[in-house]
C-alpha positions in Angstrom: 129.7 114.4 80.7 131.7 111.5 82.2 129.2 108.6 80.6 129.6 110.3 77.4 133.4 110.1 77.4 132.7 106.8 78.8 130.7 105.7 75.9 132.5 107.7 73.6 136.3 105.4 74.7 134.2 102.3 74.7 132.2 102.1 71.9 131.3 103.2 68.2 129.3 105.4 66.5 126.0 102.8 65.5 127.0 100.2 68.5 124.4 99.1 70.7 124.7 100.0 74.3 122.9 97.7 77.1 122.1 99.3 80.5 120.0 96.8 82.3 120.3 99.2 85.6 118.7 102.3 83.8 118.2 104.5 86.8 118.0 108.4 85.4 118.6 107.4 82.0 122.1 109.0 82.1 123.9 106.6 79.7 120.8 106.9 77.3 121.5 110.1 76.9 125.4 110.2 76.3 124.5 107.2 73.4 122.1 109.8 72.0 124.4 112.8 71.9 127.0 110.5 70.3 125.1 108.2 67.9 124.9 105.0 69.7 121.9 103.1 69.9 120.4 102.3 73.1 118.4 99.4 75.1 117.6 101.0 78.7 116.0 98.8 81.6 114.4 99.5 84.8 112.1 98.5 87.1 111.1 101.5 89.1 108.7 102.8 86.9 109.1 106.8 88.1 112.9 106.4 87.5 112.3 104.8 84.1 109.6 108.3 83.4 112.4 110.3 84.4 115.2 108.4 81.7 112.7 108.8 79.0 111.6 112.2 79.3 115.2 112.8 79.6 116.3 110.6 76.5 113.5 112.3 74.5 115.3 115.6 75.1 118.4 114.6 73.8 116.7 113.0 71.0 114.8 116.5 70.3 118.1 118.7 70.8 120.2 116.0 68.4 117.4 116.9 65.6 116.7 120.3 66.2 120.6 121.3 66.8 
């Protein structure tokens, strides 16, 4: 909830949003709930599993509603 208000007081709706320190996938997730775009990086490769099964929920919730 915090990285969405985050996101939500720092950007707008269609920005792009950089994380180059993707970790869980947390800000991913708050850009998809509130229609940012979003360019996630990581380098552990089961933390970056873990951000995009958890982006592709969001994704799947936003369409489905």
């Amino acid at each position: 909830e915090l990285m969405q208000v985050l996101i939500e007081n720092s950007t707008n709706k269609g920005d792009v949003v950089l994380d180059p320190f993707m970790g869980s996938g947390s800000t991913g997730v708050a850009c998809v709930n509130t229609g940012r775009r979003f360019i996630g990086m990581e380098l552990d490769h089961g933390y970056f599993d873990i951000a995009q099964k958890r982006i592709e929920e969001a994704e799947r919730a936003v369409l489905h509603g």
